[in-house]
Structure formats: structure tokens, C-alpha cells
C-alpha positions as CSV (number, residue, x, y, z in Angstrom):
1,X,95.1,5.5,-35.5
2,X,93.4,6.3,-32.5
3,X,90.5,4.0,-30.9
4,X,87.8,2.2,-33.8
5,X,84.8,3.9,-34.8
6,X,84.2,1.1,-37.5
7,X,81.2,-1.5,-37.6
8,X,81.4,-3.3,-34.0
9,X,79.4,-6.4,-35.1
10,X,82.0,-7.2,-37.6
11,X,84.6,-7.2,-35.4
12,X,82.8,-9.3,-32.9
13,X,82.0,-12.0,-35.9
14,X,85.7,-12.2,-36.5
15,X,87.4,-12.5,-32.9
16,X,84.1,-14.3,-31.2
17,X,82.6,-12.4,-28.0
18,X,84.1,-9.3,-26.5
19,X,81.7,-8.2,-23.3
20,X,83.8,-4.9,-22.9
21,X,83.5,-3.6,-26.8
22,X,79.6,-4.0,-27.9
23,X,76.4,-5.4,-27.0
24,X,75.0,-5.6,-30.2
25,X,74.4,-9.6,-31.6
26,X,74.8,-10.4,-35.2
27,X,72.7,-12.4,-36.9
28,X,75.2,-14.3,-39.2
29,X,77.1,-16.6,-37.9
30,X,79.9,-16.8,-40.3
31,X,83.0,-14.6,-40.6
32,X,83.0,-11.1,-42.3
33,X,83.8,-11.0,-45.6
34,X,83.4,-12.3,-49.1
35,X,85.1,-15.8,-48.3
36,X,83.5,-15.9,-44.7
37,X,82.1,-18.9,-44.8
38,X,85.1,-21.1,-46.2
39,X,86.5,-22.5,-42.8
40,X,90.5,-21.2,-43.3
41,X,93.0,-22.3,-40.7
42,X,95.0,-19.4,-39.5
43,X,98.9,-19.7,-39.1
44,X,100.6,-19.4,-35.5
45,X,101.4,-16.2,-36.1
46,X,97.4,-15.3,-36.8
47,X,96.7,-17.0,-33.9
48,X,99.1,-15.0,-31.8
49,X,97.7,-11.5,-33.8
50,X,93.7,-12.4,-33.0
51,X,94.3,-13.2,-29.2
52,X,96.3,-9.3,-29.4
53,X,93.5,-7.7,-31.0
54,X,90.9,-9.3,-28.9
55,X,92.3,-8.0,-26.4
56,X,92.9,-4.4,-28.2
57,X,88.9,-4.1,-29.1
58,X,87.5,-5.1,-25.5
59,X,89.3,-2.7,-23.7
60,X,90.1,-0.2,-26.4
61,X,93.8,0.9,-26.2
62,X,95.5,1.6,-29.4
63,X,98.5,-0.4,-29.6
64,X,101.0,1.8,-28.2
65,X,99.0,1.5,-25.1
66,X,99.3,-2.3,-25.2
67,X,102.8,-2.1,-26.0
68,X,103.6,0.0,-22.8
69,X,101.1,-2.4,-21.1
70,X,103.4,-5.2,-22.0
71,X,106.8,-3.8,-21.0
72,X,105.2,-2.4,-17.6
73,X,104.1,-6.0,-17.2
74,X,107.5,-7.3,-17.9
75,X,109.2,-5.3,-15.2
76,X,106.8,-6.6,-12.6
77,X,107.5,-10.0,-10.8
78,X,104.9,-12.6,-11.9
79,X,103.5,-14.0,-15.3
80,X,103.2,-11.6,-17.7
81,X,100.2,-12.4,-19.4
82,X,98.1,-12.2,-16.0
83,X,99.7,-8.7,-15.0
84,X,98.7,-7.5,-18.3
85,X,95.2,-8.3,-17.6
86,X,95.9,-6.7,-14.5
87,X,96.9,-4.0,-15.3
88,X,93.8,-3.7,-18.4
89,X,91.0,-4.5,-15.6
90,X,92.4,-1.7,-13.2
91,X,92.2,1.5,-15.6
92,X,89.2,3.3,-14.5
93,X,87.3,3.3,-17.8
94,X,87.0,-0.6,-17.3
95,X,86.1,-0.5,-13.7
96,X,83.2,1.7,-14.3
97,X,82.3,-0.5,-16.9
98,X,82.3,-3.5,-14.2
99,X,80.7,-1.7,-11.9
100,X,77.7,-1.6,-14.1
101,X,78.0,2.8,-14.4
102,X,78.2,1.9,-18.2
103,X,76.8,-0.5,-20.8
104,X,80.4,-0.6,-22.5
105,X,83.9,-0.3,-21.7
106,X,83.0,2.7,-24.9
107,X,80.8,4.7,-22.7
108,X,82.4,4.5,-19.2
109,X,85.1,6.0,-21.9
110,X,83.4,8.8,-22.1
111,X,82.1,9.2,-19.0
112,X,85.3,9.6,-17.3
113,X,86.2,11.8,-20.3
114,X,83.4,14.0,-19.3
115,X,84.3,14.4,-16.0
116,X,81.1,12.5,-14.3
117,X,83.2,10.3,-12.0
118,X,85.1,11.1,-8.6
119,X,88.0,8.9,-7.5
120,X,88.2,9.3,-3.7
121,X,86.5,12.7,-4.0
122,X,88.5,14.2,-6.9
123,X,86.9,14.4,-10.8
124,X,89.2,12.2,-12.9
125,X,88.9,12.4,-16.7
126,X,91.5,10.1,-17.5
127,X,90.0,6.7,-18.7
128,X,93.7,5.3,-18.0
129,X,94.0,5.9,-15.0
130,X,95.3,3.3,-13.0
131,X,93.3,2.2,-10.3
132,X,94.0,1.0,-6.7
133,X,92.7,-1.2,-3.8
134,X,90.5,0.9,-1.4
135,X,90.1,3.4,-4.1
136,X,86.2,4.9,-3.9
137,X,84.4,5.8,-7.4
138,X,81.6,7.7,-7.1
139,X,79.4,8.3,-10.6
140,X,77.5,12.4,-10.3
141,X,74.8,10.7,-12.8
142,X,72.3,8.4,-12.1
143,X,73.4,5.7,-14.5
144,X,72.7,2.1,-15.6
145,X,72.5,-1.1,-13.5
146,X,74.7,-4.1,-14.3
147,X,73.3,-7.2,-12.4
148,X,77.0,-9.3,-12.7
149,X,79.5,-7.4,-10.7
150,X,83.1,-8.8,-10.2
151,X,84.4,-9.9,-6.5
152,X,86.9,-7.2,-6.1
153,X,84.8,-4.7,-6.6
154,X,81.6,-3.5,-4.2
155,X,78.9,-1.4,-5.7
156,X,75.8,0.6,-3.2
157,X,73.0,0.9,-6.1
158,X,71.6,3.4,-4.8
159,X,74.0,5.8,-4.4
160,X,75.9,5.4,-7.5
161,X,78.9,4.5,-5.2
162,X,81.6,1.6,-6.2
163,X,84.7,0.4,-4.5
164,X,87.6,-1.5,-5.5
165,X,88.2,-3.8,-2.8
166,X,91.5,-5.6,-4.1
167,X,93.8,-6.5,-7.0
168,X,91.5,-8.2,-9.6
169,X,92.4,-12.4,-10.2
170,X,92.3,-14.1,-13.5
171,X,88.9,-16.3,-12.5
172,X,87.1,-12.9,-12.3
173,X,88.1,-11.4,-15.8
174,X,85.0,-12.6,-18.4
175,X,87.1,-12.5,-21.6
176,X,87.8,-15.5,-23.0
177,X,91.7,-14.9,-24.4
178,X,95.0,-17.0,-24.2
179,X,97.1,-13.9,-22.5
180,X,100.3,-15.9,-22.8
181,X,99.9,-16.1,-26.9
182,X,99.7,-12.3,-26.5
183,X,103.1,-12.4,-24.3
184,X,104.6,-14.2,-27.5
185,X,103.3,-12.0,-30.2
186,X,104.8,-9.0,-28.2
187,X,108.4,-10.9,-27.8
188,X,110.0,-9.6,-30.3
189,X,108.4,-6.2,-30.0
190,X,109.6,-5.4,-26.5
């Protein structure tokens, strides 16, 4: 299966607020479903499998991708969990997003599909492409604004210019997820 095309609200009832994967609001509070509203207690193991697909809907990999995520993170020196954030905030798709070229992580997606954003002068239309520090993205549309833009990027509004000024940090990162009960549901995967 590649990335969802289903109904975004209902996934954003059921895992609670993802900023990258919709900005739609429902107007039901309760979970999808028939038995929604009975409050069920989810084993570890569901516990583990929501924090994974929260993750897997706001930035929209497939979970091959997260996989391969996971065991890049693995290799690195560090905690896991925070490298694998790291390494999700730094594809290009998401730092459009943040830099407010997008209204979703969905259409910076396609924007970078489309070929509409330079990297340091070059047209890249890979939306996993990993970025760097110092690296310049430039969109060739005028585009949307986003007022709330992180710290290690820099954005000049009016000439839909962005930087990424460092390696992002885990106080910067606006999705609310345990990253180490991801680590554990991908233990005995990896």
C-alpha cells in the first residue's frame, strides 16, 4: 500500500492531533466507529502500534520507509527514537511543510513531486530527500504563509526563500508521540 488517500478526519479522531497530515477538525469527539464511544483500554502492544502509526500518517511514509528509518537510526550513535525524528523532520517534503510553502506535509508532497522547489539551486523532486544544515530551499511559486516557523529553519517571506540553519532538536518537533514506544514496537522487526 502506498501513502492513504482514505478519510483524514477519521484518522485524526483515532490517533488525536497530527499538524503534518490534515487541517480539517471534526466535529465528534468520540472515536470512529460503531463502538466509538465505549472507552476501551488498548493493550501494550496497541499502545506501541498507535504511537507507530501516528507517526506513519503525520509524515506519510509507508512502513517500509519507517522501517529503513529505524535501522538507519540504529546505526547512528545516540537515542534512537530522537534520530528517528531526526531523520523524519529533515526529508524535504516536511521542511517545506515547516517552512510554511505548504498547508500539509501532503502538499509540500507534491510540490517537490512537481518539481517547484530548488535545493541550493538544483530542482529536486524527491520528497525524501534528506536534508542538510546550510542547505538553501527556494519555492518557484508564490505559495502560502505559515506564521509558526521552527528555530532551525529561517524563512525571507518575500522571496519564497528558506534555510535550514541546523540539525532539528526534540523541543522544536510539534507532534505529540512517545518515540521510544515506537523504538519498542520496531524491536523485533529490525
Amino acid at each position: 500500500m502506498s501513502r492513504f488517500r482514505g478519510p483524514r478526519a477519521k484518522i485524526v479522531r483515532r490517533l488525536g492531533e497530527l499538524p503534518g497530515f490534515t487541517q480539517k477538525q471534526s466535529k465528534k469527539s468520540n472515536r470512529p466507529g460503531q463502538h466509538g464511544a465505549k472507552d476501551t483500554k488498548l493493550s501494550a502492544y496497541g499502545v506501541r502500534l498507535q504511537e507507530k502509526q501516528k507517526l506513519r500518517y503525520n509524515y506519510g511514509v509507508t512502513e517500509r520507509q519507517l522501517l529503513n528509518y529505524v535501522r538507519k537510526a540504529r546505526r547512528k550513535k545516540g537515542s534512537t527514537g530522537d534520530i528517528i525524528l531526526q531523520l523524519l523532520e529533515m526529508r524535504l517534503d516536511n521542511i517545506v511543510y515547516r517552512l510554511g510553502f505548504a498547508p500539509t506535509i501532503f502538499a509540500a508532497r507534491q510540490l517537490v513531486n512537481h518539481g517547484h522547489i530548488l535545493v541550493n539551486g538544483r530542482i529536486v523532486n524527491i520528497p525524501s530527500y534528506e536534508c542538510r544544515a546550510s542547505d538553501k530551499i527556494q519555492a518557484q511559486i508564490t505559495l502560502s504563509n505559515h506564521p509558526n516557523i521552527p528555530n532551525h529553519l529561517t524563512r525571507k517571506m518575500d522571496e519564497n526563500f528558506g534555510q535550514v540553519n541546523n540539525i532539528v532538536d526534540r523541543s522544536s518537533i510539534p507532534i505529540k508521540i512517545n518515540e521510544l514506544l515506537v523504538v519498542e514496537y520496531y524491536s523485533r522487526k529490525a
